[in-house]
N, C-alpha and C positions, 0 to 999 in steps of 0.2 A: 504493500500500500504506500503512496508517496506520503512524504514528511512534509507537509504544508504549512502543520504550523512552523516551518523552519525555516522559511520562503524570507520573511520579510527582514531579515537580518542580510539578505546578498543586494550587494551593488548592481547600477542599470545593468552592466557591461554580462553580466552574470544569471539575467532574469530572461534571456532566452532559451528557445527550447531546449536546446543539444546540451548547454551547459545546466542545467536544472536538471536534465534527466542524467547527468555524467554526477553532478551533486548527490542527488538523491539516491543513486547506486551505491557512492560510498557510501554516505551514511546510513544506506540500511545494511553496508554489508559488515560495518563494522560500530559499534556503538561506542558513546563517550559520555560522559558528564560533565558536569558544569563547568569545572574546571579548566577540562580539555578545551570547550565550545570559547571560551574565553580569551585561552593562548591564541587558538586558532586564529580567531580574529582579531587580534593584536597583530599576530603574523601577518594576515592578508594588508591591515592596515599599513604595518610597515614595509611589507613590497611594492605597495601600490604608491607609494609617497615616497620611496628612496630612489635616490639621484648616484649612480655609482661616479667614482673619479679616480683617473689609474695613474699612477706617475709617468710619466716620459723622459727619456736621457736625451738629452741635444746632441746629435752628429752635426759637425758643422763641413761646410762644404770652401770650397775654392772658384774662385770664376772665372773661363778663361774663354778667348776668344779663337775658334779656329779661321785663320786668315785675315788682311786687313778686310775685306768683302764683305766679313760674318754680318749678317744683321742682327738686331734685337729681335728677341722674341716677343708677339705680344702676350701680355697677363694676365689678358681680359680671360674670364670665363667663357669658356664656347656650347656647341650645344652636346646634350649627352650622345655618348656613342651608338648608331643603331645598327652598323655594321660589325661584322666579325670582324674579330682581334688573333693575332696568331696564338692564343691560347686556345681558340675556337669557341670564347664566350659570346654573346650579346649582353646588350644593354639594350634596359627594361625601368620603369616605373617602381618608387620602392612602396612596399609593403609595410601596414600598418605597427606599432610595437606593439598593442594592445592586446593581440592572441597572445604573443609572448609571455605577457605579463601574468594574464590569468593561465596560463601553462602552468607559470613556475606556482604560484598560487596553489589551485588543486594536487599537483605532483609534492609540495611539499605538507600539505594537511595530509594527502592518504599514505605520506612515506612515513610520518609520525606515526598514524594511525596504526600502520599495519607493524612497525615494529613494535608499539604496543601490545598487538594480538598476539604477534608470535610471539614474543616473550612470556607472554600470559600463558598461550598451547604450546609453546615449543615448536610452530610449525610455521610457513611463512608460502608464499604463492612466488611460482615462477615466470616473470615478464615477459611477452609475448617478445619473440626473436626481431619480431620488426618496429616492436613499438619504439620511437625517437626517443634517443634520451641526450643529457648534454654530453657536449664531447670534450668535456674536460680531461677523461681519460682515453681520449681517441690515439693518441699520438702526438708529436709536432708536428705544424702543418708544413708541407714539401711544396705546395702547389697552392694557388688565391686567383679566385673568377670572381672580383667584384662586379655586380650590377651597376650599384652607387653607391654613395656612403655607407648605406644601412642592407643593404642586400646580394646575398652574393651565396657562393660556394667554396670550398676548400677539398684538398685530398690530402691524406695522410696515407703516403705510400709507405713507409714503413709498415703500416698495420693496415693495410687496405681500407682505409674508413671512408667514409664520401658524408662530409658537413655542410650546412647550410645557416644563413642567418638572417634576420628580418630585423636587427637589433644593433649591427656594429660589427669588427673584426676580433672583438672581445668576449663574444657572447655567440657562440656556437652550438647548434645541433645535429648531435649523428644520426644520421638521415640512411646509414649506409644499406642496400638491398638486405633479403635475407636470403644470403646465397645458400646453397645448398648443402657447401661440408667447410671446414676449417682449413681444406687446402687450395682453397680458390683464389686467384692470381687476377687481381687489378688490371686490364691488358687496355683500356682508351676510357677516355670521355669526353661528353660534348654538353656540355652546359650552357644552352639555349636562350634561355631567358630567367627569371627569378622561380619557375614553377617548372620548366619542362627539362628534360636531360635525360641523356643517357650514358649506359656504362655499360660495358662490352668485361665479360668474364670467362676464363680460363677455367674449370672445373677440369682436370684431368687432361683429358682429350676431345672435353667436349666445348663449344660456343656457344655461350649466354649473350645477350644484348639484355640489359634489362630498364625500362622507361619509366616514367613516372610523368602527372602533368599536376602535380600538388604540393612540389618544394620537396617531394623527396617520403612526406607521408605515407604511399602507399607506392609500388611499386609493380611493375608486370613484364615476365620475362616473353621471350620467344628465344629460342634452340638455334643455331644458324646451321644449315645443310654445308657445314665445312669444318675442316680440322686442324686447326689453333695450333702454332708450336710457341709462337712467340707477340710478341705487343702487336696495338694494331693502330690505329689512328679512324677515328670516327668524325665527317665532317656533314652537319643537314642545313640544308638549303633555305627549308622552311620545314616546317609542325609535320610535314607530309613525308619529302621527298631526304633521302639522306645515302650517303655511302659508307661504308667500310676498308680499307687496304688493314690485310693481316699478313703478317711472315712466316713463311712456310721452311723456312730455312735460309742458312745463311754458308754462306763459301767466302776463303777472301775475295775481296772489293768485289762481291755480288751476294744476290739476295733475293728468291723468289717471291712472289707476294700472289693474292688473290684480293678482287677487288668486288664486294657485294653492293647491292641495290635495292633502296627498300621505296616505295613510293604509295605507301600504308600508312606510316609512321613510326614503324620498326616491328609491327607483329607480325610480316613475312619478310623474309630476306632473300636475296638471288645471287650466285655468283655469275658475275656478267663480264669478267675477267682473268685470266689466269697464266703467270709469268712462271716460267718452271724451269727445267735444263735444258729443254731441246726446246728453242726458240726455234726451228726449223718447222714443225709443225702449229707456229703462232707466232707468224710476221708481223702482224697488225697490234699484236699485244705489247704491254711492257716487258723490254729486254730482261733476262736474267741478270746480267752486267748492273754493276751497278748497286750501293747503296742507298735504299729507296728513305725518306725524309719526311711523306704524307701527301697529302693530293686537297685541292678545294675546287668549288663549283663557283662562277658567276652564276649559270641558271643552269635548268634541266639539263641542257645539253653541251655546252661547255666548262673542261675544268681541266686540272692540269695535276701532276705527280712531276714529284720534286724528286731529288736527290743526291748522290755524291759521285765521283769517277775520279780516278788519279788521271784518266785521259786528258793531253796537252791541248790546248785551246780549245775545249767542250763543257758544255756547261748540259749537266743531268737534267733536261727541262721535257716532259715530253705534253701536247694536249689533243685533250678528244672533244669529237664535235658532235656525238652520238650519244651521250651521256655513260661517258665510261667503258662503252664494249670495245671500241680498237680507238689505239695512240698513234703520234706523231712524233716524231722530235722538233721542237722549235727551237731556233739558232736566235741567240739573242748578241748583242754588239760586245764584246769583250775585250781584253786588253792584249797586243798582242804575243804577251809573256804568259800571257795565262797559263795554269795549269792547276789540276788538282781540286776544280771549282766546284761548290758546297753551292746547291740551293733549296730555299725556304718555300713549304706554300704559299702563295700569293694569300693577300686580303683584300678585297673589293668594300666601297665604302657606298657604291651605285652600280648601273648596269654597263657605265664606261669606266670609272673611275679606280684602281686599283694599285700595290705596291707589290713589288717582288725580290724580297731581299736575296743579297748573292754573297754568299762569301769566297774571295781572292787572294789567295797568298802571293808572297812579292816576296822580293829578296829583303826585302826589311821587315817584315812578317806578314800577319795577315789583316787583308783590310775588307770592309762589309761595306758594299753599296746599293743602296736603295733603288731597284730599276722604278719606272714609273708608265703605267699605261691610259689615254685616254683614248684609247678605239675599243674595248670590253680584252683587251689581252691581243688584240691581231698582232701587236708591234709594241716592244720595250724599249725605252732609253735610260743609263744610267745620270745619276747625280754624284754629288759628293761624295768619292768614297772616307769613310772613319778607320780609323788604323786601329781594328779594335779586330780580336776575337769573339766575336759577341756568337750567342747561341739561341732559336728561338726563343726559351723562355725572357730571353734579356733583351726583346726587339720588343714593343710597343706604341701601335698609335691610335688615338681617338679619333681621328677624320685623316681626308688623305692632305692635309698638311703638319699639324699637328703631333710628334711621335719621339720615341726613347732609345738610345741605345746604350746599355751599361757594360766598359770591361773593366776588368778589373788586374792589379797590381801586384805581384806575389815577388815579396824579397828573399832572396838565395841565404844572406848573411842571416836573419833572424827566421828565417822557415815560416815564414808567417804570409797573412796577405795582410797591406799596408795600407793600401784603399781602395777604391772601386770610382771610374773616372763614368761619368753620365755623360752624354751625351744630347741635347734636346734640340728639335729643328721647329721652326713654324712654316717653313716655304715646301712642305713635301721632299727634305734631306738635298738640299739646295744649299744651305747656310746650316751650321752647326755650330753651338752655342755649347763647352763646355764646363763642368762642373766636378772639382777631385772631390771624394768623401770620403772620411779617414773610415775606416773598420777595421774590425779584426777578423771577418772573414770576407769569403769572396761571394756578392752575390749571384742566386741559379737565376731566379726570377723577377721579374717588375711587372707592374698590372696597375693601368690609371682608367679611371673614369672619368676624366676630363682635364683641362690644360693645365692644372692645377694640383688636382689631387691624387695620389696614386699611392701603392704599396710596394715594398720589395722584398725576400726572402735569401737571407744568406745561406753559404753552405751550414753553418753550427742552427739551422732551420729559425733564425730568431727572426722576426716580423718589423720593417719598418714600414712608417708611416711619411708621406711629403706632401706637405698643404699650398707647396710654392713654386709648383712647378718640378720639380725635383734638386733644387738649391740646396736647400738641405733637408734631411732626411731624423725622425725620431724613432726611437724603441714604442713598441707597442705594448 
């Protein structure tokens, strides 16, 4: 029978259906007295009216100009990101705190409660495998998809976890699938928007894809008609249409792949590609040769696969016009020392507009230049190259002027890393505006939501925070 007269002590926020009948289950499943009823509500009161405040340690940074040419960056605010980012997130609208809050609210009245009980029986209830809880114990995070300030995703590769937040970089939830056994292997994800994603799983020998369109709450698998040895890269177009490249093995400097098609929204998948040793019987496919680096779509039918060759003057570029069933090689303008060229998947910001990072080594090392297309990819030109070894995670930009590249510093004499040099352009990698930032280790990652604000992740996994563009940079 519901507990009605117990109604008139919950706040608005509280007095709708779902949460009244999620109320009312506790309380009838476990009983309390006055006492109890009392804390409780002191409790709700001080969650509901606390303001957390986390210390921050100041990184300070150095400014520097690359060439007399360099221009200023501007500091205006721009608009939020709605294309893909080479992490393969979107940017999306943020979401309310106020689920949050009443989360913590009832999770901490029935976690009293029940230890209460069991204490009392000696007996206690086991948490459903997918129910969210925080990810305080998830791991450190390796990997950050902010949306905006307040919403985003994380992974914790160390411990396979896949976190989500509605609340800030500080306030996390394990959102992660409920995979099937304890030895299932993290192998992609694509983190779409603040609700939709997906994650691509290794169980054994077998291919999980599994989706979600609720931040992570519930989730639904589908099996891929293919057999997984190694990572894979997951890139979707839109809510519908998406692909898969997975490694089927690897040889030196090549590496076979299989490339799926899903245009469902991941509950059926196709393999509509397939690179193997005898390229003799699939000419039109992607070579064996070749260290592959991921693939992205402009639209249905164009998109391109990236990746590495020690071959002299060749850049690993190949695209399809088909949506994915046979490749090309495309020849794009290179240096003519070139060798040994590394390339990135492109990101499109519109249906012409797009970047195509390259990396070049030189006899002075290696430098990364931002190619840049305005015919949808027909034809690339380079920019500025940066003398940097930068690595997807460390390439970033919110439109196609606007963008980040971070290398970093590693001293011989003290074995340490000494700082990490940012790099930021406003002209689409035309002009580059540098910044040194002391640390003590080397950052893997950066992730901005706009010209302003961004995050970055070192190797020792600590979390910084930059409000300024990336000038300098704080502990989270």
């Amino acid at each position: 029978m519901a507990d009605n007269s117990m109604m008139d002590d919950l706040i608005p926020e509280e007095r709708n259906e779902e949460n009244r009948v999620l109320i009312q289950q506790l309380r009838g499943t476990y009983s309390r007295d006055a006492e109890d009823a009392q804390a409780l509500a002191r409790m709700r009161e001080r969650l509901l009216q606390r303001r957390t405040s986390s210390s921050i340690d100041p990184v300070y940074s150095q400014i520097d100009e690359m060439g007399p040419s360099a221009k200023p960056v501007s500091s205006r605010g721009g608009p939020s990101r709605s294309s893909r980012d080479f992490h393969g997130a979107s940017r999306g609208p943020r979401l309310s705190t106020i689920a949050a809050v009443l989360c913590a609210v009832l999770l901490v009245g029935s976690f009293i409660l029940l230890l209460t009980h069991a204490h009392q029986t000696g007996t206690g209830r086991m948490k459903p495998e997918n129910t969210p809880t925080t990810g305080k114990h998830a791991g450190p995070i390796t990997s950050i998809h902010m949306l905006d300030a307040n919403t985003g995703w994380a992974v914790t590769y160390n411990t396979n976890r896949i976190l989500h937040t509605t609340a800030g970089v500080t306030h996390w939830q394990d959102v992660t699938p409920p995979v099937d056994s304890q030895s299932s292997i993290l192998a992609g994800t694509d983190f779409f928007n603040r609700s939709t994603a997906w994650v691509a799983v290794i169980d054994g020998t077998r291919l999980f894809v599994y989706r979600t369109h609720d931040g992570g709450q519930t989730w639904k698998k589908a099996q891929l008609p293919d057999q997984g040895v190694g990572a894979g890269q997951i890139f979707f177009l839109n809510v519908q249409v998406g692909w898969i490249m997975f490694g089927k093995g690897a040889a030196t400097g090549s590496e076979a792949v299989d490339v799926l098609h899903t245009s469902d929204g991941g509950v059926t998948w196709k393999v509509i590609s397939v690179s193997n040793y005898n390229t003799a019987n699939n000419p039109k496919g992607l070579p064996f040769g070749g260290d592959k680096s991921g693939l992205s779509f402009v639209n249905e039918t164009t998109g391109w696969a990236t990746g590495f060759t020690a071959a002299d003057n060749f850049a690993w570029l190949y695209i399809t016009h088909d949506g994915g069933v046979t490749w090309q090689h495309q020849a794009i303008p290179l240096p003519a020392s070139a060798s040994q060229v590394s390339t990135i998947p492109p990101v499109f910001f519109n249906a012409t507009s797009g970047l195509l990072p390259v990396i070049i080594p030189s006899l002075e090392g290696e430098t990364i230049n931002i190619y840049v297309t305005h015919d949808g990819g027909a034809s690339w030109s380079a920019t500025t190259p940066v003398p940097t070894s930068a690595t997807a995670g460390t390439i970033d930009f919110v439109d196609a002027l606007h963008g980040w590249i971070v290398s970093n510093t590693f001293d011989v004499k003290s074995n340490q890393y000494i700082n990490s040099t940012v790099y930021r352009t406003g002209d689409g990698g035309h002009h580059w505006t540098r910044y040194t930032v002391r640390l003590n280790a080397d950052i893997t990652m950066i992730d901005f939501v706009s010209q302003t604000r961004g995050w970055a992740i070192d190797s020792a996994q600590v979390l910084y925070q930059t409000t300024d563009g990336g000038q300098t940079w704080t502990k989270v």
